[in-house]
Every structure is written in C-alpha cells, then in structure tokens.
C-alpha positions in Angstrom: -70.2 89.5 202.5 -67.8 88.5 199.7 -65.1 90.5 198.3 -65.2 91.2 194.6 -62.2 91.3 192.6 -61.4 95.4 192.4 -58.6 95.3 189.6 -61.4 97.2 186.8 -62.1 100.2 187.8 -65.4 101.3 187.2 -66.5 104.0 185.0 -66.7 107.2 185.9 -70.6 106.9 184.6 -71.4 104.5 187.0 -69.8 106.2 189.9 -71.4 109.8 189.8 -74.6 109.0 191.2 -76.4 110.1 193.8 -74.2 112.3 196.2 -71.3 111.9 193.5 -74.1 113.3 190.9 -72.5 116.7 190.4 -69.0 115.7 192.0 -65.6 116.7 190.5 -63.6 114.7 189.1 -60.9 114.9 192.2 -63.5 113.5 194.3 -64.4 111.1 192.0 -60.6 109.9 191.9 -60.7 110.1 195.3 -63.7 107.7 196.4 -62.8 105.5 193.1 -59.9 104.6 194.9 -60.4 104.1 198.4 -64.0 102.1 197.5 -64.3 98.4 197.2 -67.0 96.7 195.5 -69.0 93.9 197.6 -71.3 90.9 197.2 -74.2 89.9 198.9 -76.9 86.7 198.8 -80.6 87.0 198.5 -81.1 88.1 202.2 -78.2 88.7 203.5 -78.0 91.8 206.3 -75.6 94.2 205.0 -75.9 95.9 208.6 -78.1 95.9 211.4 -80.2 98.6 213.7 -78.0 99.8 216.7 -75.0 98.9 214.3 -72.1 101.4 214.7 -71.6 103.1 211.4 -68.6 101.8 209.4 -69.4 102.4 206.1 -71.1 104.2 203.2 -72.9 102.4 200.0 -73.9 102.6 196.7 -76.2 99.6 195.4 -74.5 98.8 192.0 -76.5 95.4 191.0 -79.5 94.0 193.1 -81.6 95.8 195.7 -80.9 96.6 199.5 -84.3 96.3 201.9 -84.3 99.1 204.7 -86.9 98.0 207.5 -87.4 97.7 210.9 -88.6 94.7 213.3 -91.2 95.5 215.9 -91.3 94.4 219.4 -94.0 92.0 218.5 -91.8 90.7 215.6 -93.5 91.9 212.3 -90.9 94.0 210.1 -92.2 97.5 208.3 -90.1 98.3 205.3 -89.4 101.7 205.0 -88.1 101.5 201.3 -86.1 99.5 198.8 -83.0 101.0 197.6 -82.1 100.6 194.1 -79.2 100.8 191.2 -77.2 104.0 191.3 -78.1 105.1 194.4 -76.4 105.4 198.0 -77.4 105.0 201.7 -76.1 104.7 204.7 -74.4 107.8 205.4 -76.9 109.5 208.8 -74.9 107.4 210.9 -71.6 108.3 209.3 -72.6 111.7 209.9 -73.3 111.7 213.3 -71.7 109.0 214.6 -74.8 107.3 215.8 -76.2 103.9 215.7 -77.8 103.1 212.4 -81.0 103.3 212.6 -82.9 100.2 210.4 -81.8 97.0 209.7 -80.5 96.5 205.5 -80.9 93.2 203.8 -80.0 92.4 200.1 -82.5 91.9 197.9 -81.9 89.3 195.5 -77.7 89.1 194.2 -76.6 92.6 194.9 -73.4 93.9 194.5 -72.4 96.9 196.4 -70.0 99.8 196.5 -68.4 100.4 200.3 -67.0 103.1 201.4 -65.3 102.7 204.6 -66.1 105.3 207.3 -62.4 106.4 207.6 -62.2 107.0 204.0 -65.3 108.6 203.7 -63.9 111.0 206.6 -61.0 111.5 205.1 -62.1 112.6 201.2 -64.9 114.6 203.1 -61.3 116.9 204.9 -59.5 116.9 201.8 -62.5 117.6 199.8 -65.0 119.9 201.8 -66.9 120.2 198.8 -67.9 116.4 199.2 -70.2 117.5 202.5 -72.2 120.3 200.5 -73.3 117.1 198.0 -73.8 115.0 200.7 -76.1 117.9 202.4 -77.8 117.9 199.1 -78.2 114.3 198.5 -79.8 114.6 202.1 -82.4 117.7 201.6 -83.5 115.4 198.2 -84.3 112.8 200.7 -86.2 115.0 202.7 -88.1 116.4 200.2 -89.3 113.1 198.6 -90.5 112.2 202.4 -92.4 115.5 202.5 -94.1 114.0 199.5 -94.8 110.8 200.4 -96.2 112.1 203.8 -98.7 114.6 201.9 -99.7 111.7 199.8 -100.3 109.5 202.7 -102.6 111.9 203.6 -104.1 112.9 200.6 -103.7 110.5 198.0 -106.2 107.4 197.0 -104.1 104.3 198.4 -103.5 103.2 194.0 -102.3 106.1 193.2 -99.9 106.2 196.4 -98.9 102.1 195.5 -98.4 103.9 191.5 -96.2 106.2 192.9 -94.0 104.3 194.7 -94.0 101.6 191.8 -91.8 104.2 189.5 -90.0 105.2 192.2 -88.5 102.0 193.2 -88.6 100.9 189.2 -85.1 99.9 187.5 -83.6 102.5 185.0 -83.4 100.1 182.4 -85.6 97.5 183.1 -88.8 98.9 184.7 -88.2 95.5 187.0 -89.2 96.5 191.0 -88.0 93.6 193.3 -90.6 94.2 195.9 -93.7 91.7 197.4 -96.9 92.9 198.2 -96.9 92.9 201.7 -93.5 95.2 201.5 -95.6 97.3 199.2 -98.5 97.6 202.1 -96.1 98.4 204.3 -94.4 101.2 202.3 -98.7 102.4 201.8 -100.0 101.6 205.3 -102.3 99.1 203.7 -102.6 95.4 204.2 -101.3 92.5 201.4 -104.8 92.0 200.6 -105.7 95.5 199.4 -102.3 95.8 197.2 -102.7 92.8 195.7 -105.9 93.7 195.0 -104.6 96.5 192.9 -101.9 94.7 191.4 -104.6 92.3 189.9 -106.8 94.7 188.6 -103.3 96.5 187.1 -102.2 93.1 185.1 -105.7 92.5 184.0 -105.2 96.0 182.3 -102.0 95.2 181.1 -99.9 97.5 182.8 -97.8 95.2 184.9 -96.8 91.5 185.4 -96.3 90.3 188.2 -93.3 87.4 189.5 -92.5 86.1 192.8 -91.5 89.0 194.8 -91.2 91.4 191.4 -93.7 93.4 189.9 -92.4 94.5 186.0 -94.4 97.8 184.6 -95.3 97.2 181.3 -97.0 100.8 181.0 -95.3 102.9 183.2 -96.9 105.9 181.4 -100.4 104.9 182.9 -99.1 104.5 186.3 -97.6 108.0 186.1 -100.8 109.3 184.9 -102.6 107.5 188.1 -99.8 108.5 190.4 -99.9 112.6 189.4 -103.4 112.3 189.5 
C-alpha cells in the first residue's frame, strides 16, 4: 500500500458519496481532514478475512474485489466495489473480524479512514451513524433483490443486472472476468461467457481481458427489468 501525496484536497463532490451522500458539511470537514488517500497494484489485498478492523474506505479510482476462499481453495466473489462508493465499515461497527478478503482490481486509489477517526467524527457527529445506518439498510435492500432474482430471474437477465450495477458512472467500463461474473450468478464460466458472446454479437457490449464495456446499456436494462 503506497501513500499518496494528501496536500489537494479533494472536492467536496467527490467526497459526499455513499454514507457521506446527504452528509453536512461539518462532517464533511471532518472526514476530509482526518482521511488519507491510498494506492494499490493490480491485486494487491487491501485487507484480509479474520483481519481486525482498522479502517473504513472509499474506492476513488480502480475497483476493490470482495471474495472469499473455500476450504478446497476456489475463491467466490461476492461483489466488485466501484468509484464513489465505500466498504468496510461491519467490522468497524462491531468490532469483529472482517469478514471477506479485498483485493484491488486493477490501479485503485483509495480513501482510508482510520478506525479511530472514524470513532471519533461518529461522537462528535452522531448524525454520521444515522447515514451510516442508512448506507447499510441500502445494502440490504439491494441483497433482498439480488436474492429474489436468484430465485426468480432467468440467469441473463440476473448477469444484465449485475452488469449495470457494477458499471462505471462515466465510462460504462465493468472490470470483472467471467468466472467472477458466475460466481456473483451461481453459474459456471461457460454459461456467462456464453451470454457475453451472444451480447457482443448483438452489439451491446465488448468485451477485454477481465473488462466487459456496455455499449447499449439501455438494452441490458430492458433485459434486466424484464
């Protein structure tokens, strides 16, 4: 993990994302301050499962890999987190273990929170823990989804979905392989790619070593809603 030179601040637009969505500007100030920006290599673990909790991030350039290993040695990814968006912060909250391994996905450049400034805006600032709450029950509810499309959902439509979901704000660019996007579907390499094919053949995507870039996200959309 490298330190990156904190001397510009960044801007308040970049900052009030996720948890900090709806923050005030105190609490802005606050976490702008006491946050230091961090770089990580293609692959590089950002933390490990059964790591204590030390800090809380927000992914602002690259992609962070949240997965787990099994005891035969395959890993599941569980998602890929993307620009403008924070993780991390279960453990913080209840002081437990952390509960997947994160790796960086491609060059990713993060924002870290340490866990005893994050405690310490969160006292000062009790109305930091009502976002956080809410930046949690989002969470949950976008599980809830994914679970009921699991189990109701034709497996393209579930791969559409999670497409836009993990897609780039500005770039529509999802650094993700096919075998992370079985795993995210409960269906084998094989199968995606499958789909993937028949989805550049239409024109809708193009495919790149470990990216997929929608061309048509409209037409996923329309395949993901149903």
């Amino acid at each position: 993990m490298k330190a990156v030179d904190s001397g510009r601040a960044l801007p308040r637009s970049v900052l009030a994302s996720g948890w900090l969505r709806n923050a005030p500007g105190r609490v802005l100030d606050a976490v702008q301050k006491a946050a230091r920006r961090q770089r990580f290599g293609d692959g590089d673990m950002i933390f490990a499962r059964g790591d204590p909790p030390t800090y809380f991030c927000m992914v602002l350039a690259g992609r962070v890999r949240m997965s787990r290993v099994s005891a035969n040695g395959r890993e599941s990814v569980y998602s890929v987190v993307g620009r403008g968006r924070w993780f991390g912060e279960i453990s913080l909250l209840d002081g437990k273990p952390r509960t997947h391994d994160a790796f960086a996905v491609g060059s990713t450049e993060l924002l870290v929170l340490g866990r005893r400034d994050f405690d310490r805006i969160l006292a000062v600032h009790p109305e930091g823990m009502q976002l956080i709450v809410q930046q949690i029950c989002a969470r949950l509810r976008v599980a809830f989804d994914h679970a009921e499309r699991a189990q109701q959902a034709p497996v393209d439509a579930r791969m559409a979905a999670r497409l836009l979901e993990l897609a780039d704000r500005t770039d529509h660019v999802v650094r993700v392989s096919a075998e992370d996007l079985g795993d995210m579907v409960n269906r084998s390499r094989q199968t995606v790619a499958k789909y993937l094919q028949a989805w550049e053949d239409a024109g809708w995507i193009r495919r790149h070593y470990r990216q997929v870039e929608l061309l048509q996200p409209a037409a996923l959309r329309r395949l993901a809603t149903g």
